[in-house]
C-alpha positions in Angstrom: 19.5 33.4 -5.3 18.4 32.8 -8.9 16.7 35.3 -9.5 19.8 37.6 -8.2 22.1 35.1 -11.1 19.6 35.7 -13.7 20.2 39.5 -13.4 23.8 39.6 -13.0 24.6 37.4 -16.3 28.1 36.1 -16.3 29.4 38.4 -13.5 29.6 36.6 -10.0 29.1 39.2 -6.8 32.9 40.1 -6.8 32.8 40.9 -10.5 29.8 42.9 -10.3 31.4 45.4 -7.3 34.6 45.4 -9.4 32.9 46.5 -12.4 30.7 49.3 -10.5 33.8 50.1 -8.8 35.8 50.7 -11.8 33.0 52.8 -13.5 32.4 54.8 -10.3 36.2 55.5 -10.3 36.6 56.1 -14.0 33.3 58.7 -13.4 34.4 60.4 -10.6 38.6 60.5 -11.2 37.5 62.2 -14.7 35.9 64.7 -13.0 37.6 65.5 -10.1 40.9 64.9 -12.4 42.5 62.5 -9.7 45.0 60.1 -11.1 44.6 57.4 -8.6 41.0 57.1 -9.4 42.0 56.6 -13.0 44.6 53.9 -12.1 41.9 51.9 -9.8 39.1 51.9 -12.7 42.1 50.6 -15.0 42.9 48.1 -12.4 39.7 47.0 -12.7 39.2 46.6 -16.7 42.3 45.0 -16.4 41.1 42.3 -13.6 37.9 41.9 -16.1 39.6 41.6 -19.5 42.1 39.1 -18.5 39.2 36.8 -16.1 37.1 37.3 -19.8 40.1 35.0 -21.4 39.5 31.9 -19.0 35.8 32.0 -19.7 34.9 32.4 -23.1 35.9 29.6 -25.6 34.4 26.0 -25.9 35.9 23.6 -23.6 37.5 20.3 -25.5 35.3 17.7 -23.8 32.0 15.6 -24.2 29.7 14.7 -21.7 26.7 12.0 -21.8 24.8 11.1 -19.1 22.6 7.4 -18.6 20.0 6.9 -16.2 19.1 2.7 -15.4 16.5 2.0 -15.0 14.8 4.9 -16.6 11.4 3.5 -14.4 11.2 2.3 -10.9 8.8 1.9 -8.0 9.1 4.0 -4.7 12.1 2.8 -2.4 13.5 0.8 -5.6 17.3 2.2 -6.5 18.2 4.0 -9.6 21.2 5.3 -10.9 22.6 7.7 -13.4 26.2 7.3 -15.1 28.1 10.7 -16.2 31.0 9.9 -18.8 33.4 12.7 -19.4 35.5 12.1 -22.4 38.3 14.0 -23.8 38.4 14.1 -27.8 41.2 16.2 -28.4 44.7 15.9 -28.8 45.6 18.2 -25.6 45.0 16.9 -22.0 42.4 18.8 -20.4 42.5 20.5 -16.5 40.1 19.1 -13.9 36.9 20.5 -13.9 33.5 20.3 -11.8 30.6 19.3 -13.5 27.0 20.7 -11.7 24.6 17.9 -12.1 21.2 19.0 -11.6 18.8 16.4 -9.8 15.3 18.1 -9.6 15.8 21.3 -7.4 19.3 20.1 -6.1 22.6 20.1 -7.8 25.3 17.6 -7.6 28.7 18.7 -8.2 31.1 16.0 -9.6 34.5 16.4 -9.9 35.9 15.6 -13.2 39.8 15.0 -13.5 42.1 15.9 -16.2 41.9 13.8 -18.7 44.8 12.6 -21.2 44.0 12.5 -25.3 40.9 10.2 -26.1 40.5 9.3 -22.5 37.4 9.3 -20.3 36.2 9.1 -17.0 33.2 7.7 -15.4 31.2 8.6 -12.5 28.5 7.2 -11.3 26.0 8.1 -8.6 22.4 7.3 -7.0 19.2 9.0 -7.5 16.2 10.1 -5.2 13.6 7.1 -5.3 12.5 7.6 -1.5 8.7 9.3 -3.4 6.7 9.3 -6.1 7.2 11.8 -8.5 8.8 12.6 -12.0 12.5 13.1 -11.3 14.3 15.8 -13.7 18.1 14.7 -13.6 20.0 17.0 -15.8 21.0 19.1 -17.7 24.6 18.5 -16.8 26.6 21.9 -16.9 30.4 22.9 -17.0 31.1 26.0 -14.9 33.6 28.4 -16.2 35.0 30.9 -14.0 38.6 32.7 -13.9 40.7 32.7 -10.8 39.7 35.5 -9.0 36.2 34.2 -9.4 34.6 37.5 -11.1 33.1 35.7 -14.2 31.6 33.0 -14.2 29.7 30.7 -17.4 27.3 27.1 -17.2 28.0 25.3 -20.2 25.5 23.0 -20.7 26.6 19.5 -22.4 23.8 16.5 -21.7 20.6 17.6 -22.5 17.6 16.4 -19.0 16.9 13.0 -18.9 13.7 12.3 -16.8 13.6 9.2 -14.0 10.0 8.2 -13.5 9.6 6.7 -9.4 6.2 5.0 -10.0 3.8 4.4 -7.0 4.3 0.6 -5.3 1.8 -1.8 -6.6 0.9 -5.3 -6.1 -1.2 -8.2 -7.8 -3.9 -9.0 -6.5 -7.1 -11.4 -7.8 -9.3 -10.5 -10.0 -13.4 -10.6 -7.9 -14.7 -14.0 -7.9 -18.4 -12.4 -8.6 -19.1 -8.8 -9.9 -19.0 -10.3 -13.8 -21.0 -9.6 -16.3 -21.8 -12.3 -18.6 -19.6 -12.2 -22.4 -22.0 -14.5 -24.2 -19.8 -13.6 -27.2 -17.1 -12.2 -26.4 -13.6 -13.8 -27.2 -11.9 -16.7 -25.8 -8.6 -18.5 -25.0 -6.8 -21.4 -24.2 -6.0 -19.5 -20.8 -10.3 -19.1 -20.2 -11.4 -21.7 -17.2 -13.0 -24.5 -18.2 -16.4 -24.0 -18.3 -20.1 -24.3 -20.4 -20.8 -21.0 -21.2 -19.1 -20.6 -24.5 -17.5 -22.7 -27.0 -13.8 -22.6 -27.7 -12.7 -25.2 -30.0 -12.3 -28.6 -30.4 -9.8 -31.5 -28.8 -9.0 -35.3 -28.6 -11.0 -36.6 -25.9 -9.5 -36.5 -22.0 -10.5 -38.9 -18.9 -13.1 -37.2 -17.5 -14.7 -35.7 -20.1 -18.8 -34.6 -20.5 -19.6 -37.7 -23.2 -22.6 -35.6 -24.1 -20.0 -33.3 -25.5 -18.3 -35.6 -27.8 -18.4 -34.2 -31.3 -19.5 -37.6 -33.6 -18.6 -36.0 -37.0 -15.4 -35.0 -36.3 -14.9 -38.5 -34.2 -15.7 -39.6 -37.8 -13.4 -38.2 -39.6 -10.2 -38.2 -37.5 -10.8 -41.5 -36.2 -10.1 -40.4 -32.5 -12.4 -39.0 -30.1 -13.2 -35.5 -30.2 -15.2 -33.6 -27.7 -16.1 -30.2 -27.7 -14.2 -27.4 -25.3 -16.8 -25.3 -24.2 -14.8 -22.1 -21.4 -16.6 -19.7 -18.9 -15.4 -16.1 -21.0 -17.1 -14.4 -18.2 -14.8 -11.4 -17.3 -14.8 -9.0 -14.2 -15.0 -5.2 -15.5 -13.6 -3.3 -13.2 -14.0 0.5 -12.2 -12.0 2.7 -10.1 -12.5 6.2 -8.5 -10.4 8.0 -6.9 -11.0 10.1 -4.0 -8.5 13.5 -5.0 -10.0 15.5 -2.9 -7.6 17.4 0.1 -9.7 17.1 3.1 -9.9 13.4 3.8 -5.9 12.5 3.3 -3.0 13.2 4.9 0.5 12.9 3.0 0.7 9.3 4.0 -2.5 8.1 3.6 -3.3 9.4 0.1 0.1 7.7 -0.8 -1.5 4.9 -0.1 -4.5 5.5 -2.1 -2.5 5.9 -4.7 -0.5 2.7 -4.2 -4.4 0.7 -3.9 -5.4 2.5 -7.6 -2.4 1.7 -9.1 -2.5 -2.3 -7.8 -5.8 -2.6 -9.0 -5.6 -1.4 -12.4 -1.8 -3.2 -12.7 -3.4 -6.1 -12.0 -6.3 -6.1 -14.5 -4.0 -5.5 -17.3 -1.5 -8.1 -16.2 -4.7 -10.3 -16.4 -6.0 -8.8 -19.4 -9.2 -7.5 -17.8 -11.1 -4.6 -19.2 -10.8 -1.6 -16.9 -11.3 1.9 -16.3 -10.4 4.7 -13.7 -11.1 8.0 -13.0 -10.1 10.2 -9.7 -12.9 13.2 -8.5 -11.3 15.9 -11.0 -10.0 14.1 -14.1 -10.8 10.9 -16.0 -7.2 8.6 -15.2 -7.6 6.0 -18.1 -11.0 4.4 -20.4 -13.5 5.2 -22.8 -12.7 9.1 -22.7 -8.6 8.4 -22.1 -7.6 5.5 -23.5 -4.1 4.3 -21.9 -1.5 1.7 -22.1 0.4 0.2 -19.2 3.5 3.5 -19.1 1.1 6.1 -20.1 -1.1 5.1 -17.3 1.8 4.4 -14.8 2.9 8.1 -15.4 -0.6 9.7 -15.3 -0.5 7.6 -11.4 3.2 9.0 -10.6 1.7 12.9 -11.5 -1.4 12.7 -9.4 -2.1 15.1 -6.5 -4.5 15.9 -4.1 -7.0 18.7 -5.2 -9.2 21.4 -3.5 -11.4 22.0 -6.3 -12.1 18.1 -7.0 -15.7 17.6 -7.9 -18.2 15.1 -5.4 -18.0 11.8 -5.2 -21.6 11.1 -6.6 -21.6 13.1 -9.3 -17.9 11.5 -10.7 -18.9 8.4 -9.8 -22.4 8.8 -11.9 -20.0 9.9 -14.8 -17.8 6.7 -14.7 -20.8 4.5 -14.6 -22.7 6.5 -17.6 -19.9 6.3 -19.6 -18.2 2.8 -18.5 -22.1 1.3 -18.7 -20.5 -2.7 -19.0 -18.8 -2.1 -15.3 -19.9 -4.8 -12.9 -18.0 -3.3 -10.0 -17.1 -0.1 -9.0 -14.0 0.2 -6.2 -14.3 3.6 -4.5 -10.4 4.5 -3.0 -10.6 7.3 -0.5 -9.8 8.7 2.9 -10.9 9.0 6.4 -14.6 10.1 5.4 -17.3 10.3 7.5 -20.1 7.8 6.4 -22.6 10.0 5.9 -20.2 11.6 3.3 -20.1 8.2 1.6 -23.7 6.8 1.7 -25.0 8.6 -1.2 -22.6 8.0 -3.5 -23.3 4.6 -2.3 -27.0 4.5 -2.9 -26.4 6.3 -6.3 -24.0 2.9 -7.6 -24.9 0.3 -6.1 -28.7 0.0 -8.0 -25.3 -0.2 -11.4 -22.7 -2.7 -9.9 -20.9 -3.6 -7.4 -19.9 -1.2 -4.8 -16.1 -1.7 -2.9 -15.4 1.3 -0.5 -11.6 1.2 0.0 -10.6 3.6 2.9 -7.1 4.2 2.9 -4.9 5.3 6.0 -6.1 5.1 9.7 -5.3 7.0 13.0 -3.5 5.1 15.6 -3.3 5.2 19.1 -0.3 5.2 21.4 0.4 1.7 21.2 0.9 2.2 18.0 -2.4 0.0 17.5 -4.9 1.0 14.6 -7.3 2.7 16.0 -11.5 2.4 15.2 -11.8 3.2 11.9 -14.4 5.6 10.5 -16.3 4.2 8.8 -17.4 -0.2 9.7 -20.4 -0.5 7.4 -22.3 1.1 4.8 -25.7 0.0 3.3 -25.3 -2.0 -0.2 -21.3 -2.0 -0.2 -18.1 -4.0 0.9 -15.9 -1.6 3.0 -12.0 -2.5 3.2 -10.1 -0.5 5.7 -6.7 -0.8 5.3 -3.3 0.8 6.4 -0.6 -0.8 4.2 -0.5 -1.9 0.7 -0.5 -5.6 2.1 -3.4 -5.1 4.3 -4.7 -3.8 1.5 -3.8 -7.2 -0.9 -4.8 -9.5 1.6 -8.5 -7.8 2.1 -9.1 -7.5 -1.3 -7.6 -11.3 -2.4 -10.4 -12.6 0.7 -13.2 -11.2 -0.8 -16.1 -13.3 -2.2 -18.8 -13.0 -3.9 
């Protein structure tokens, strides 16, 4: 139906058979030196001069569009606000404004409006997936009344409403860290005797070998040294892209378990780094901040040309060589499609198989899932984002 638009121009379907109707009479009463024909093809020039007046022109009115929020989670709501405003000094007819929403269009009614008045409409937008929501451009559609032209004139320019994947917090591994002998400090590090942070007035409680005697001296009140454990978790995460082991639901939820567990390393400032079969997501190759890396999760699809599991999981530990764990997200895989990219990581870090989606039988029951055990890794099966949470928050070290 676009395509048949495109072609026509600014004729509608009943224009373009009066036109071919008027040449075809023009044609054929000039040869045939009929009269009638004549009149009909100047019936019809006449029907397209005078629908050419109610098109052409610019119409007297301003449209701007808002979208709030411009970023939301699955399921959250959203909304978009269309203003019509009248600057001009004569009041303007009612007209219908096409409001394009991804592939759908939205027509909203726009009354006529008095001198320097406006009116607002406001309506919801599609949040039910992920995905990267085009909402605009808003067009005006001119036609005459006997509907055979017809011209879009576009006044707000395409706003985009980004429907994130659903995360959630979770803890950060209580073992899996590599020791930061060095590396910085804060207030917020636990209390520890790995490294030294600074020094403070002494507290009930404290390690007296750790009072500090020349500062003691010179304050005149107790100080002791504040030594913290800086040892921090660096966390990996591949993703499993490839089309066989997911259905629609279940690689949603994949999705969901990557974007929790790199949310919740920067939330608690925790070096990480991701990668999915067929493209690097965010590290040392792609370095990201917390939107950047939220869009790269909301454009992610399932691939049939996605690369094996060992060899992108060899790249992310060649190039991310400080990882202590590695959190594999992926599908209903056989294990013998898993063990070797098992054996390959686990001699590197940590290994964390997250399977993601499960079958279920009749009752409605999760079923046995496919994969128990694996040699040299943990192995989380989960069917729900807070299945997922709560298996990853009880594991220990």
């Amino acid at each position: 139906m676009n395509r048949v638009a495109a072609w026509l121009g600014p004729f509608t379907i009943t224009g373009a058979i009066v036109a071919l109707l008027g040449i075809v009479c023009y044609v054929a009463g000039w040869q045939l030196g009929w009269i009638e024909l004549m009149v009909v093809a100047a019936g019809c020039l006449a029907a397209l001069l005078i629908a050419v007046a109610f098109v052409v022109g610019r119409l007297a009115i301003d449209i701007e569009r808002s979208v709030d929020p411009g970023r939301v989670m699955v399921g959250e709501p959203a909304g978009a606000l269309l203003t019509a405003r009248n600057p001009g000094r004569r009041p303007t007819r009612s007209i219908v404004v096409d409001e394009h929403i991804g592939a759908s269009i939205i027509p909203v009614t726009v009354p006529g409006l008095a001198p320097n008045a406006d009116h607002r409409t406001f309506y919801q937008l599609p949040t039910e997936r992920r995905a990267r929501v085009r909402v605009g451009p808003a067009e005006v559609v001119r036609a005459d009344p006997l509907r055979l032209l017809r011209r879009r004139v576009g006044h707000a320019p395409a706003t985009d409403l980004w429907v994130h994947p659903r995360w959630a917090l979770v803890e950060a591994l209580p073992s899996g860290f590599a020791k930061d002998l060095e590396g910085p400090t804060s207030d917020a590090s636990p209390a520890g005797d790995i490294a030294f942070h600074a020094l403070r007035p002494y507290q009930l409680g404290d390690d007296r070998r750790h009072i500090h005697w020349m500062s003691t001296a010179r304050s005149g009140t107790l100080m002791v040294r504040h030594y913290v454990d800086n040892r921090r978790p660096t966390l990996a995460v591949l993703l499993d892209d490839a089309d066989a082991p997911y259905d629609d639901a279940s690689f949603e939820l994949a999705v969901e378990v990557v974007t929790s567990l790199v949310m919740s390393c920067m939330a608690l400032q925790l070096p990480i780094s991701a990668r999915s079969t067929t493209e690097w997501l965010m590290g040392r190759p792609r370095p990201q901040g917390r939107d950047s890396m939220l869009e790269t999760l909301t454009l992610v699809e399932r691939s049939r040309d996605a690369s094996s599991l060992v060899l992108a999981g060899a790249e992310l530990a060649r190039i991310e060589s400080a990882t202590s764990a590695i959190a594999v997200v992926t599908g209903r895989r056989p294990a013998g499609d898993l063990l070797p990219m098992v054996t390959h990581l686990r001699s590197r870090a940590r290994v964390i198989v997250i399977v993601a989606g499960g079958d279920r039988d009749d009752s409605g029951a999760p079923s046995d899932p496919p994969v128990r055990a694996l040699p040299g890794a943990t192995v989380l099966n989960v069917s729900t984002l807070d299945e997922f949470r709560a298996g990853w928050n009880g594991i220990r070290g």
